[in-house]
mmCIF file of the N, C-alpha and C atoms, coordinates in Angstrom:
data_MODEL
# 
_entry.id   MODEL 
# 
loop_
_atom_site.group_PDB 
_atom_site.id 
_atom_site.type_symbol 
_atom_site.label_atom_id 
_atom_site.label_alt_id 
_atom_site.label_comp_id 
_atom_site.label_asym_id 
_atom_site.label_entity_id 
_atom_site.label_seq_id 
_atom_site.pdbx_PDB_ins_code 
_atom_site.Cartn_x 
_atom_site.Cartn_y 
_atom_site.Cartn_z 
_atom_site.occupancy 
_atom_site.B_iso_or_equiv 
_atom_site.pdbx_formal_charge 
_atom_site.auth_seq_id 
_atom_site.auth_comp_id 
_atom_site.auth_asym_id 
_atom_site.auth_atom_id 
_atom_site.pdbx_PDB_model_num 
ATOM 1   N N  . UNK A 1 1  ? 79.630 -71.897 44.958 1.00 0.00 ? 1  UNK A N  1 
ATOM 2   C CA . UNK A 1 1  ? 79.723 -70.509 45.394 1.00 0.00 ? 1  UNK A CA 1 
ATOM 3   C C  . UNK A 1 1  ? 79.367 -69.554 44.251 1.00 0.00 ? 1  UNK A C  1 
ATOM 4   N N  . UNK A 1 2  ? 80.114 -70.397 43.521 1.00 0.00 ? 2  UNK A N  1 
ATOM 5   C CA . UNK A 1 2  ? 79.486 -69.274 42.062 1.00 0.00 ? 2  UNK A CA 1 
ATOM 6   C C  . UNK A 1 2  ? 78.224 -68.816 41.608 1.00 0.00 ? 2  UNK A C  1 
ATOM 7   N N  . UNK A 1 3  ? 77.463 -70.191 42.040 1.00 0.00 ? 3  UNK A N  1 
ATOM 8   C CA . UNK A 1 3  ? 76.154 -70.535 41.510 1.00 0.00 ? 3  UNK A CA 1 
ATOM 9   C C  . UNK A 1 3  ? 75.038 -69.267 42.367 1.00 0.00 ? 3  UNK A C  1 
ATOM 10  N N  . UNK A 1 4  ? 75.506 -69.476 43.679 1.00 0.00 ? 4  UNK A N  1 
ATOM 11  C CA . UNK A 1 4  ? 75.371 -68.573 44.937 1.00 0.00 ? 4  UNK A CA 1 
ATOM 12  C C  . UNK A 1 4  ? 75.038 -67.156 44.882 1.00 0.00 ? 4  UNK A C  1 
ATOM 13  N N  . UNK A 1 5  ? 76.017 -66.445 43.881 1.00 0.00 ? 5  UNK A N  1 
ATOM 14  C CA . UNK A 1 5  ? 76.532 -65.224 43.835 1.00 0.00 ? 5  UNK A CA 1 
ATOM 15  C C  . UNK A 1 5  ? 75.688 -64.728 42.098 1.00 0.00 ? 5  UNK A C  1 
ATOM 16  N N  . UNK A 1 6  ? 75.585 -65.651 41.394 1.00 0.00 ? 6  UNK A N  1 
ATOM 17  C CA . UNK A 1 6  ? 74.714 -65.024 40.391 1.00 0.00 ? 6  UNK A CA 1 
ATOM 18  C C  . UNK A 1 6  ? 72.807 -65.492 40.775 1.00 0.00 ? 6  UNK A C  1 
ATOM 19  N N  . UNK A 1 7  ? 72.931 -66.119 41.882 1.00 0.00 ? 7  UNK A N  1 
ATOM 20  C CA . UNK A 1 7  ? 71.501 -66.401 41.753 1.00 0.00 ? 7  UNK A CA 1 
ATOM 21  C C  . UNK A 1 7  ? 71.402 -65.032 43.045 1.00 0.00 ? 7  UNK A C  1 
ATOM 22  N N  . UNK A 1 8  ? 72.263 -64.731 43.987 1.00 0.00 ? 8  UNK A N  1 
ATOM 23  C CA . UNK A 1 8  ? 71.714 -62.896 44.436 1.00 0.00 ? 8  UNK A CA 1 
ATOM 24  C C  . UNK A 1 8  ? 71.767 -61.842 43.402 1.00 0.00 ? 8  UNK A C  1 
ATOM 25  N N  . UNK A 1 9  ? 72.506 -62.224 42.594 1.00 0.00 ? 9  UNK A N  1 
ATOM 26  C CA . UNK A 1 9  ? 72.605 -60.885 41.483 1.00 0.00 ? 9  UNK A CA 1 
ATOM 27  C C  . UNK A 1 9  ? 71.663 -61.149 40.923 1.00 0.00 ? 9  UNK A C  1 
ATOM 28  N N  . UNK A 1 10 ? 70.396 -62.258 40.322 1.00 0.00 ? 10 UNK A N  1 
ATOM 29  C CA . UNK A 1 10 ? 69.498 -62.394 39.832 1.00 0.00 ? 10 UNK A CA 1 
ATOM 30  C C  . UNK A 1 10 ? 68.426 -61.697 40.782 1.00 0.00 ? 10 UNK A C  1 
ATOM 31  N N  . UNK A 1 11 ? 68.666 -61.816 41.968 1.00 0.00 ? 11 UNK A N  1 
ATOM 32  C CA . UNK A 1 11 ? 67.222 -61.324 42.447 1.00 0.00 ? 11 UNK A CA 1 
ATOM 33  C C  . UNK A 1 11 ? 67.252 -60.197 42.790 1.00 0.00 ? 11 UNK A C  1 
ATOM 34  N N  . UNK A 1 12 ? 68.856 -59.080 42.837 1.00 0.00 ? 12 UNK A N  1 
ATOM 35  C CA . UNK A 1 12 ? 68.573 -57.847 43.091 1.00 0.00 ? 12 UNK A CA 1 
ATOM 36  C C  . UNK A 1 12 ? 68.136 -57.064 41.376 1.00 0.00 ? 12 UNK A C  1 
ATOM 37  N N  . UNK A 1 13 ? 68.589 -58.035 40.632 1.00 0.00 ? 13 UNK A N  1 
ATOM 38  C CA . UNK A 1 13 ? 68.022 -57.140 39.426 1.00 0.00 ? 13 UNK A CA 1 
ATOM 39  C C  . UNK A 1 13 ? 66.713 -57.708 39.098 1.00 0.00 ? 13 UNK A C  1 
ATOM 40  N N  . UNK A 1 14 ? 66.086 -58.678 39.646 1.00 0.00 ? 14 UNK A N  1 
ATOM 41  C CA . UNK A 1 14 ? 64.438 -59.065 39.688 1.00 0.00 ? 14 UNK A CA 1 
ATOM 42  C C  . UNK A 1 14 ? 63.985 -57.387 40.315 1.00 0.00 ? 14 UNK A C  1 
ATOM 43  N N  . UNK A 1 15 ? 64.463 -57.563 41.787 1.00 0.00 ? 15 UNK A N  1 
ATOM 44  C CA . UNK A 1 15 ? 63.873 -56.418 42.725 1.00 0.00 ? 15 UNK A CA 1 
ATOM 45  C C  . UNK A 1 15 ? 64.227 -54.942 41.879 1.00 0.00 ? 15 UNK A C  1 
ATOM 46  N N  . UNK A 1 16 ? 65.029 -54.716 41.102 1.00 0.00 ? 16 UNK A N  1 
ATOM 47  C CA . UNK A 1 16 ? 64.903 -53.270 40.431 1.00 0.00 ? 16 UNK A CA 1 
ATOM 48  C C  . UNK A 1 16 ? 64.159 -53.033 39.510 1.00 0.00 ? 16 UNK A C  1 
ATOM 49  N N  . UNK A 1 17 ? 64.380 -54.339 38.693 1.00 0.00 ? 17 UNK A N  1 
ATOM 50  C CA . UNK A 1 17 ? 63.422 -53.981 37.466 1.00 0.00 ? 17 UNK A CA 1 
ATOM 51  C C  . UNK A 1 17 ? 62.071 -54.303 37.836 1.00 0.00 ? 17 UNK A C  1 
ATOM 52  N N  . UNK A 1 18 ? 61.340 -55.046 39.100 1.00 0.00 ? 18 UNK A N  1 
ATOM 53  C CA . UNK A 1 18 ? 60.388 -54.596 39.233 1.00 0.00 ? 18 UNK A CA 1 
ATOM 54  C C  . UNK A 1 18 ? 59.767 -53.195 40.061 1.00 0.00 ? 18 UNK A C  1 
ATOM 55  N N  . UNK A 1 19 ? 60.680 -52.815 40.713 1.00 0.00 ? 19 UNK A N  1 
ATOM 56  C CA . UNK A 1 19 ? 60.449 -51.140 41.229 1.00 0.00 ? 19 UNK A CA 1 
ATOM 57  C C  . UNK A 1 19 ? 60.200 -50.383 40.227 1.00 0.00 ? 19 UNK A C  1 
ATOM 58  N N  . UNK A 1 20 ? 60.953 -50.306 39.022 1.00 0.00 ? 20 UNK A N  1 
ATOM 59  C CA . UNK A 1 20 ? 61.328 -49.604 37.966 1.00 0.00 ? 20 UNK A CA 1 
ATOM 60  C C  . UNK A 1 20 ? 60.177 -49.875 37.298 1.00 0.00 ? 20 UNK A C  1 
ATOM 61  N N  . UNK A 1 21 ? 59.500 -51.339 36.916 1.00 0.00 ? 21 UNK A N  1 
ATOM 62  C CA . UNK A 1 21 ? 58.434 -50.945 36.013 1.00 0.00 ? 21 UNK A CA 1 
ATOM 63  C C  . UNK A 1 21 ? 56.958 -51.055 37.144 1.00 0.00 ? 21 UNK A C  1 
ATOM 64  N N  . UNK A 1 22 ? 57.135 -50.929 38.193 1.00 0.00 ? 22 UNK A N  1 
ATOM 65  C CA . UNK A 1 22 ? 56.035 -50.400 38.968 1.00 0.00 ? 22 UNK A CA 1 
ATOM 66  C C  . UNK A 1 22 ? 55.914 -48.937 39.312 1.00 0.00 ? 22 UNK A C  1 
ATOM 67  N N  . UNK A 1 23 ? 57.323 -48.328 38.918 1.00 0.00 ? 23 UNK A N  1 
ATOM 68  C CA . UNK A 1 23 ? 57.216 -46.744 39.202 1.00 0.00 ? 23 UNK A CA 1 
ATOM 69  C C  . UNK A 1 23 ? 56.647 -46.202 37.654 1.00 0.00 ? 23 UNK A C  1 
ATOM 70  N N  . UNK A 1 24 ? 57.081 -46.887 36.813 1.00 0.00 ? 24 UNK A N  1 
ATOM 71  C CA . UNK A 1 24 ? 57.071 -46.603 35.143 1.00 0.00 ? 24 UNK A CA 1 
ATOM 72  C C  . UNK A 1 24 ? 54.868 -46.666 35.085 1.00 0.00 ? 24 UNK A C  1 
ATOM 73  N N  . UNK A 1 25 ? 54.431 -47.634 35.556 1.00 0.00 ? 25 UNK A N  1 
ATOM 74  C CA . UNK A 1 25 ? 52.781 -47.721 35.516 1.00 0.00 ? 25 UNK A CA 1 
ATOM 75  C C  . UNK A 1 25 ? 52.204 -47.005 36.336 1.00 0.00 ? 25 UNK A C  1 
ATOM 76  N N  . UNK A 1 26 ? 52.765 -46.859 37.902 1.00 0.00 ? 26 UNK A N  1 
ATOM 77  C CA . UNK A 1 26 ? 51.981 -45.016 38.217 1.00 0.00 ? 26 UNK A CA 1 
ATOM 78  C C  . UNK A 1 26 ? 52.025 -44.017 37.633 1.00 0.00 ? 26 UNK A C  1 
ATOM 79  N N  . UNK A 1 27 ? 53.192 -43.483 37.470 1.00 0.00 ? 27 UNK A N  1 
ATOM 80  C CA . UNK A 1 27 ? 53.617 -42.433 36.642 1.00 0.00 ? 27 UNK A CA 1 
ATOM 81  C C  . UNK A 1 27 ? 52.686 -42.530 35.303 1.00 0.00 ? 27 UNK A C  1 
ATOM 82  N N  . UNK A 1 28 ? 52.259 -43.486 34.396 1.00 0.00 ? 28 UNK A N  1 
ATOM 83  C CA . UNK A 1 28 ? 51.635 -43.671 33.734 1.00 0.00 ? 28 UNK A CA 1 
ATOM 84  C C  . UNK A 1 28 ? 49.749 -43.658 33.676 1.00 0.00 ? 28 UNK A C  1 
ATOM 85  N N  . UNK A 1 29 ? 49.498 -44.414 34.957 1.00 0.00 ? 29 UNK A N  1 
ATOM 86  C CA . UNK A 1 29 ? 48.320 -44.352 35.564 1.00 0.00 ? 29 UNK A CA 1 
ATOM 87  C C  . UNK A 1 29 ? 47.772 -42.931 35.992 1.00 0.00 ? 29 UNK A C  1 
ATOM 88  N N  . UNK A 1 30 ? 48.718 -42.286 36.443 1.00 0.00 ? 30 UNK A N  1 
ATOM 89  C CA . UNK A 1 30 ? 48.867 -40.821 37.357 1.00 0.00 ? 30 UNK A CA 1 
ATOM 90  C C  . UNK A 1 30 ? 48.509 -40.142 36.028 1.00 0.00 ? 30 UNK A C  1 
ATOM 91  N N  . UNK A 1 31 ? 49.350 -40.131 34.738 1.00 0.00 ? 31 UNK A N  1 
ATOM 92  C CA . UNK A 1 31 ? 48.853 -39.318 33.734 1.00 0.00 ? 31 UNK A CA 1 
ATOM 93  C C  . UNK A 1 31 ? 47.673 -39.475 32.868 1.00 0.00 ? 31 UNK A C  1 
ATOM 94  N N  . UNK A 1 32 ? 47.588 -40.488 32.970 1.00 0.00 ? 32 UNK A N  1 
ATOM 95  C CA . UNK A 1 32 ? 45.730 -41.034 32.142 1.00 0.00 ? 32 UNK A CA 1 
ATOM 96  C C  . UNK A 1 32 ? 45.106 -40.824 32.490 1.00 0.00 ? 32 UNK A C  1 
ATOM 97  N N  . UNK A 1 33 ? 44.839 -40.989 33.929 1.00 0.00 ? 33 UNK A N  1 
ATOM 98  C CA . UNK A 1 33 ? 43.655 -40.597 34.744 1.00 0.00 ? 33 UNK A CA 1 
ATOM 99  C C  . UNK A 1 33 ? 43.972 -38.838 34.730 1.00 0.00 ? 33 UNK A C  1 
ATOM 100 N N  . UNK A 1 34 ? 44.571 -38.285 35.070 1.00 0.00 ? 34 UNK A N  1 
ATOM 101 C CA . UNK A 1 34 ? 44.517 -36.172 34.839 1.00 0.00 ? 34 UNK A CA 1 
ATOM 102 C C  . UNK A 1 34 ? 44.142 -36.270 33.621 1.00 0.00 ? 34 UNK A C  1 
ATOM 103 N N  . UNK A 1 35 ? 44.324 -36.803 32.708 1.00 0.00 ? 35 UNK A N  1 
ATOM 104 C CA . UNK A 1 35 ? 43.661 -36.731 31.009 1.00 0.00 ? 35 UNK A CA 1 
ATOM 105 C C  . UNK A 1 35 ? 42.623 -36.464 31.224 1.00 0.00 ? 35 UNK A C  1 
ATOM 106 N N  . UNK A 1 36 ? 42.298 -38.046 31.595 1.00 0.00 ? 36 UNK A N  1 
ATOM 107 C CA . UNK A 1 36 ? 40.917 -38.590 30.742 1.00 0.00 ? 36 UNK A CA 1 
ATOM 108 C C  . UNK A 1 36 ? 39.829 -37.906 32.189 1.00 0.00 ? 36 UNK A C  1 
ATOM 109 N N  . UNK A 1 37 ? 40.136 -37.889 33.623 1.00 0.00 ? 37 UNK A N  1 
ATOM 110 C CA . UNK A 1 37 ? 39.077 -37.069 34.489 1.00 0.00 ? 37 UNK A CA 1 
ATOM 111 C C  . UNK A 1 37 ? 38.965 -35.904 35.028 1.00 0.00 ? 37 UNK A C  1 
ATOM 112 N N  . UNK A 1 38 ? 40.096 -35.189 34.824 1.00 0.00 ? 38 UNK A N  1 
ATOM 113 C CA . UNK A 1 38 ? 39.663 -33.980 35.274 1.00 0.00 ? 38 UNK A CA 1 
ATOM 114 C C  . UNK A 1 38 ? 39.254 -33.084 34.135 1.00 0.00 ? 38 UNK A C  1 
ATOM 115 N N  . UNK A 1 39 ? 39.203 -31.637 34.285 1.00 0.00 ? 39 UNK A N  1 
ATOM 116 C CA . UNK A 1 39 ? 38.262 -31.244 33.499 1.00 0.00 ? 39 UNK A CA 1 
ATOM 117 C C  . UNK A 1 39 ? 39.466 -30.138 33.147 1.00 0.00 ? 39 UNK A C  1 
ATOM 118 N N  . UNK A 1 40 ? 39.461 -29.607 31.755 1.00 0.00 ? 40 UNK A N  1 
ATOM 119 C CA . UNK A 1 40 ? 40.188 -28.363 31.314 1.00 0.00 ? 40 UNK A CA 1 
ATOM 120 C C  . UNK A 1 40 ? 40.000 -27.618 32.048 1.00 0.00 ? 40 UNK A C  1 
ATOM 121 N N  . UNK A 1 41 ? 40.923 -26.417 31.745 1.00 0.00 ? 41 UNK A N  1 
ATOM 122 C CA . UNK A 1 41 ? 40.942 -25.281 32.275 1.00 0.00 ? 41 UNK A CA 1 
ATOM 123 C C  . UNK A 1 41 ? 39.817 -24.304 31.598 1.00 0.00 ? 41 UNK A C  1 
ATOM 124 N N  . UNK A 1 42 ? 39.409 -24.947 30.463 1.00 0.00 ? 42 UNK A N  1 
ATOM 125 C CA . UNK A 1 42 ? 38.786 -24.066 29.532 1.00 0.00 ? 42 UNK A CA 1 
ATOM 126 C C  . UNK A 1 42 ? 37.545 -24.362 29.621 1.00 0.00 ? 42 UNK A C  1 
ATOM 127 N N  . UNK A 1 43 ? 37.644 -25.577 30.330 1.00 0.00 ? 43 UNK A N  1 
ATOM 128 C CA . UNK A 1 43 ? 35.484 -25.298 30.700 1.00 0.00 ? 43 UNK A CA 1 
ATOM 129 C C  . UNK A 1 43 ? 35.204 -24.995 32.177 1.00 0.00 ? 43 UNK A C  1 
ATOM 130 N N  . UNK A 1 44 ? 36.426 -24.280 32.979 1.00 0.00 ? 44 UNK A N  1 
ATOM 131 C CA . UNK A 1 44 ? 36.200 -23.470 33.941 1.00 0.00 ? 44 UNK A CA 1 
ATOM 132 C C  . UNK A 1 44 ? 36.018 -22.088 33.559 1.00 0.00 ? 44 UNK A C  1 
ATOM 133 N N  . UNK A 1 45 ? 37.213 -21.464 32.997 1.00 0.00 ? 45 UNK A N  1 
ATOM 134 C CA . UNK A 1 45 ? 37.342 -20.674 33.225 1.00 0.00 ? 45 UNK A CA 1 
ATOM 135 C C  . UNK A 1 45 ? 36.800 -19.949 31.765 1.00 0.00 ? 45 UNK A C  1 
ATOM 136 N N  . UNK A 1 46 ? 35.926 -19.132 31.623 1.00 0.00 ? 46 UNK A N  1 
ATOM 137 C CA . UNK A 1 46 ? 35.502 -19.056 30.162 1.00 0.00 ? 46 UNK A CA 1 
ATOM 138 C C  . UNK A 1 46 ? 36.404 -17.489 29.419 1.00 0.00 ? 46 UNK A C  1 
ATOM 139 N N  . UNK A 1 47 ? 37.173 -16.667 30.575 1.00 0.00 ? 47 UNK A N  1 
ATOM 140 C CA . UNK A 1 47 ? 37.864 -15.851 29.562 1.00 0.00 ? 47 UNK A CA 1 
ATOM 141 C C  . UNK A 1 47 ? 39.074 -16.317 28.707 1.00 0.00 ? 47 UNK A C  1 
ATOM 142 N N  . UNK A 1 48 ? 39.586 -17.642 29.788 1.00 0.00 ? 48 UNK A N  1 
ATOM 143 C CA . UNK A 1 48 ? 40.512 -18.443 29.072 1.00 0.00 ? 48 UNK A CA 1 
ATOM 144 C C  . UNK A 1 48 ? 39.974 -18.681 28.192 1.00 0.00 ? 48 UNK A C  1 
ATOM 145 N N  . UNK A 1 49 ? 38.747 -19.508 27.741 1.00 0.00 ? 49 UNK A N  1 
ATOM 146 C CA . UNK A 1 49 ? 38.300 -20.401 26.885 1.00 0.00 ? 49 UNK A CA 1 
ATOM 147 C C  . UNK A 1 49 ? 38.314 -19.586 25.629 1.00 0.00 ? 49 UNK A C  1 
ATOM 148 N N  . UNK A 1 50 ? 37.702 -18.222 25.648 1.00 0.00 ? 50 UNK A N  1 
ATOM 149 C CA . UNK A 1 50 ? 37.804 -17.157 24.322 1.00 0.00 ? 50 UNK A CA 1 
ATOM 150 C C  . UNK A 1 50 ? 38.584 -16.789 23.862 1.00 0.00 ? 50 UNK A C  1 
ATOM 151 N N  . UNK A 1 51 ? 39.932 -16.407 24.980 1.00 0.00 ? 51 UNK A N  1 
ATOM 152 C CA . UNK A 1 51 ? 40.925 -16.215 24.960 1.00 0.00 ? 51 UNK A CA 1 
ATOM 153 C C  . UNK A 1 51 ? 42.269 -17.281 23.779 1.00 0.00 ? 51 UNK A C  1 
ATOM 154 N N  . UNK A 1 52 ? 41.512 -18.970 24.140 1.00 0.00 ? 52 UNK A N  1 
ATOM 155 C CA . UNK A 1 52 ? 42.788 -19.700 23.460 1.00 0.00 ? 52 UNK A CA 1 
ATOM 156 C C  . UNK A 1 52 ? 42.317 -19.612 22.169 1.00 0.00 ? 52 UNK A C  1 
ATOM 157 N N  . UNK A 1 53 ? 40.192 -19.514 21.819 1.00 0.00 ? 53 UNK A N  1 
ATOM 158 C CA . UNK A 1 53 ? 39.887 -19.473 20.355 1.00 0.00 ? 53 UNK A CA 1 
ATOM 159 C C  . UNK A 1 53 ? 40.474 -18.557 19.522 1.00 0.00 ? 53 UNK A C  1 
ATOM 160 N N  . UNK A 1 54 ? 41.075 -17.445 20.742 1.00 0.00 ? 54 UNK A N  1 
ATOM 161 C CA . UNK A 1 54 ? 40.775 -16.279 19.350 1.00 0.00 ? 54 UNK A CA 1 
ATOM 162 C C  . UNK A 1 54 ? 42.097 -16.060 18.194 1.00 0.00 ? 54 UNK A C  1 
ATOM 163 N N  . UNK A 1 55 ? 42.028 -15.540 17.321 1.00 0.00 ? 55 UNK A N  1 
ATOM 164 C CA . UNK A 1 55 ? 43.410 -15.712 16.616 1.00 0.00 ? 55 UNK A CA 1 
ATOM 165 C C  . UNK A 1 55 ? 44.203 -14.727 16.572 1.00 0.00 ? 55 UNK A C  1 
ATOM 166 N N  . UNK A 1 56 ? 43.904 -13.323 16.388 1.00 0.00 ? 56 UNK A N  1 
ATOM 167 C CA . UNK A 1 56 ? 44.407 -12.224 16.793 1.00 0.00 ? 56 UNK A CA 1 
ATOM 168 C C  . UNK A 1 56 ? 44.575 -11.884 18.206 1.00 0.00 ? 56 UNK A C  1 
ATOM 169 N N  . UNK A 1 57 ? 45.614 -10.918 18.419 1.00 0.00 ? 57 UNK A N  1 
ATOM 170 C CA . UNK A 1 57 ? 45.794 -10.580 20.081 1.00 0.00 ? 57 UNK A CA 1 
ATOM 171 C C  . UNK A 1 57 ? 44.220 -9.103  20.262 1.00 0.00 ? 57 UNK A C  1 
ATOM 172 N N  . UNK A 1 58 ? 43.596 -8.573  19.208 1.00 0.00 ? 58 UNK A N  1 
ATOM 173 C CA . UNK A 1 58 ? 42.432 -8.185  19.856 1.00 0.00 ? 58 UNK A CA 1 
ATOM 174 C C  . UNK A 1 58 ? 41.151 -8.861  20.069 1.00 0.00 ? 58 UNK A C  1 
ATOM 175 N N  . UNK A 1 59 ? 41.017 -10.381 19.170 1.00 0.00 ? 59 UNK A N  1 
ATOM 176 C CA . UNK A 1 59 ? 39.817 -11.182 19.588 1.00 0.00 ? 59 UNK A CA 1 
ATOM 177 C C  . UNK A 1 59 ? 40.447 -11.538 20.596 1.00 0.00 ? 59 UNK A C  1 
ATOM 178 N N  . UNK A 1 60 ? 41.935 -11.704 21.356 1.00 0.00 ? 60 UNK A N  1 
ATOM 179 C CA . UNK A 1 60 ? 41.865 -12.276 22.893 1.00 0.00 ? 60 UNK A CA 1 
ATOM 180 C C  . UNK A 1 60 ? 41.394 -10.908 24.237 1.00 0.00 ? 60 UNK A C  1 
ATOM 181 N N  . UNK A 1 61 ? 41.308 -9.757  23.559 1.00 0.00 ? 61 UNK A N  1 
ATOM 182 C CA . UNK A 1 61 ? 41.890 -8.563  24.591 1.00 0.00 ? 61 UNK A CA 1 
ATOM 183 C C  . UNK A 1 61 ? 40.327 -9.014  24.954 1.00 0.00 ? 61 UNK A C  1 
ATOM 184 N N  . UNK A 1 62 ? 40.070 -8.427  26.269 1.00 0.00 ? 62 UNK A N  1 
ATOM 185 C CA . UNK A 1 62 ? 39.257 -7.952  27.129 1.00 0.00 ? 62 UNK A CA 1 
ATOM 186 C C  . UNK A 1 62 ? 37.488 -6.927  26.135 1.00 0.00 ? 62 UNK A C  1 
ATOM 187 N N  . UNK A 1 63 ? 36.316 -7.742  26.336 1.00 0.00 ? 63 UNK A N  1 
ATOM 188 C CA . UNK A 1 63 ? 35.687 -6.891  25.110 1.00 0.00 ? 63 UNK A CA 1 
ATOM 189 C C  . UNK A 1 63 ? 36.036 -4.883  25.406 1.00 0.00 ? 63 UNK A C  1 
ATOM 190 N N  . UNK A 1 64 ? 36.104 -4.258  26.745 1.00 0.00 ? 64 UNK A N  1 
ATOM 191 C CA . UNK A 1 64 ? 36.038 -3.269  27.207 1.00 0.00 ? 64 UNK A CA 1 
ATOM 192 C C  . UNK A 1 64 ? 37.140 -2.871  26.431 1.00 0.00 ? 64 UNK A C  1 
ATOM 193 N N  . UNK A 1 65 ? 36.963 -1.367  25.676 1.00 0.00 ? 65 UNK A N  1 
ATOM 194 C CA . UNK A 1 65 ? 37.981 -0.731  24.834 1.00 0.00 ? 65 UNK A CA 1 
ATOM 195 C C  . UNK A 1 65 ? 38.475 0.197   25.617 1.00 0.00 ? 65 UNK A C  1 
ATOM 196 N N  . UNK A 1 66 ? 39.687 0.465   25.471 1.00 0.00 ? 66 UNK A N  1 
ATOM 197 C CA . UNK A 1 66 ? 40.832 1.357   26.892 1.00 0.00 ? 66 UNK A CA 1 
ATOM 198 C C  . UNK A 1 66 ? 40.291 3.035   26.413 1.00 0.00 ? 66 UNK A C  1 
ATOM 199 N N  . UNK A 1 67 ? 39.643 3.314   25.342 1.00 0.00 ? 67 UNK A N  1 
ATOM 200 C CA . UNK A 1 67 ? 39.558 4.637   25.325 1.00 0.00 ? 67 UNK A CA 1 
ATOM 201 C C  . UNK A 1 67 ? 38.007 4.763   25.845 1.00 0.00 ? 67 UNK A C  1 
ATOM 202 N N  . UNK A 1 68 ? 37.169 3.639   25.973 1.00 0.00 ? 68 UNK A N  1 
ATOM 203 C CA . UNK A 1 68 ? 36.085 4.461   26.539 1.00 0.00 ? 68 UNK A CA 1 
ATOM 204 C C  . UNK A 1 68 ? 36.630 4.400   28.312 1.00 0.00 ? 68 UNK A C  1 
ATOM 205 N N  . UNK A 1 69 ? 38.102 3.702   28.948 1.00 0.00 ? 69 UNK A N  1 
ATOM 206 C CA . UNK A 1 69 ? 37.851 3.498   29.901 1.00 0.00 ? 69 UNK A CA 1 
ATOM 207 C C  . UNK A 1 69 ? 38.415 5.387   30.777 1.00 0.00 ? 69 UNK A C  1 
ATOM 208 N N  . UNK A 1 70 ? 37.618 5.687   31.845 1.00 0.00 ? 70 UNK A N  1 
ATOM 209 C CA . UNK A 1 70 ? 38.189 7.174   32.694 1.00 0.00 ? 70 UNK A CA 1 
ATOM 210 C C  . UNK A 1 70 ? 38.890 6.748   34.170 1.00 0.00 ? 70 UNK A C  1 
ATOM 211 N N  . UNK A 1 71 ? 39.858 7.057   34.219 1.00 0.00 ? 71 UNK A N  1 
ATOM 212 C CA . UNK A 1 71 ? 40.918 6.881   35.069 1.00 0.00 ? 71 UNK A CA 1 
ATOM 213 C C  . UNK A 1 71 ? 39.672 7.670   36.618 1.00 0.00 ? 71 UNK A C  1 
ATOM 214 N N  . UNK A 1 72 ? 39.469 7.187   37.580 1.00 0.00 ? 72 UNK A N  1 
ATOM 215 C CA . UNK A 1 72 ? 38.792 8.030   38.545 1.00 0.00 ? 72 UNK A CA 1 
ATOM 216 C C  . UNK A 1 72 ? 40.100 9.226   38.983 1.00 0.00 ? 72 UNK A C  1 
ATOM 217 N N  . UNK A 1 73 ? 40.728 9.162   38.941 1.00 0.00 ? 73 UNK A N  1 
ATOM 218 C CA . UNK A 1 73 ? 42.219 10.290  38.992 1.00 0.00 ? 73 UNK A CA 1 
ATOM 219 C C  . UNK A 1 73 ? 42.612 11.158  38.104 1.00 0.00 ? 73 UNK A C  1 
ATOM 220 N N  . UNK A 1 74 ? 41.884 10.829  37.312 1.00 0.00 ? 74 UNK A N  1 
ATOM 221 C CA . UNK A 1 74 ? 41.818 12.050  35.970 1.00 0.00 ? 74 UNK A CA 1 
ATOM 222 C C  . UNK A 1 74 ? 41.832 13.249  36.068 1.00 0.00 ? 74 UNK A C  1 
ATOM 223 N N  . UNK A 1 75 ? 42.502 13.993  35.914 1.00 0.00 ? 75 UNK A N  1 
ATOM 224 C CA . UNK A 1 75 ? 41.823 15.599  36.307 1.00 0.00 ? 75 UNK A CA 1 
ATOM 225 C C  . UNK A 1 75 ? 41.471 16.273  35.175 1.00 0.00 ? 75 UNK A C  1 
# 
């Protein structure tokens, strides 16, 4: 009976630890592959892309300077 009772306890901890390291290699798979195939954000989007080079907060601003900009509401 004894023998019985550790050879089910052997196979429910077979059955976890293989869930566990089959959830552990998607999760893993899932992140290598977003690495290595999809594509940055930064070779979409190119104001991002200037935006992360630049080092100061005015090489990130917008090239358009706020004083040449005229409010159409201006009076």
């Amino acid at each position: 009976m004894l023998s019985n009772v550790s050879e089910q306890l052997g196979r429910r901890l077979l059955k976890n630890l293989s869930f566990f390291a089959l959830t552990f290699l998607t999760i893993t798979l899932l992140v290598v592959s977003h690495q290595l195939f999809l594509e940055p954000a930064n070779a979409i989007d190119p104001i991002n892309k200037a935006a992360n080079k630049a080092t100061t907060w005015q090489e990130a601003s917008f090239p358009v300077e706020i004083s040449s900009y005229t409010s159409p509401y201006a009076n």
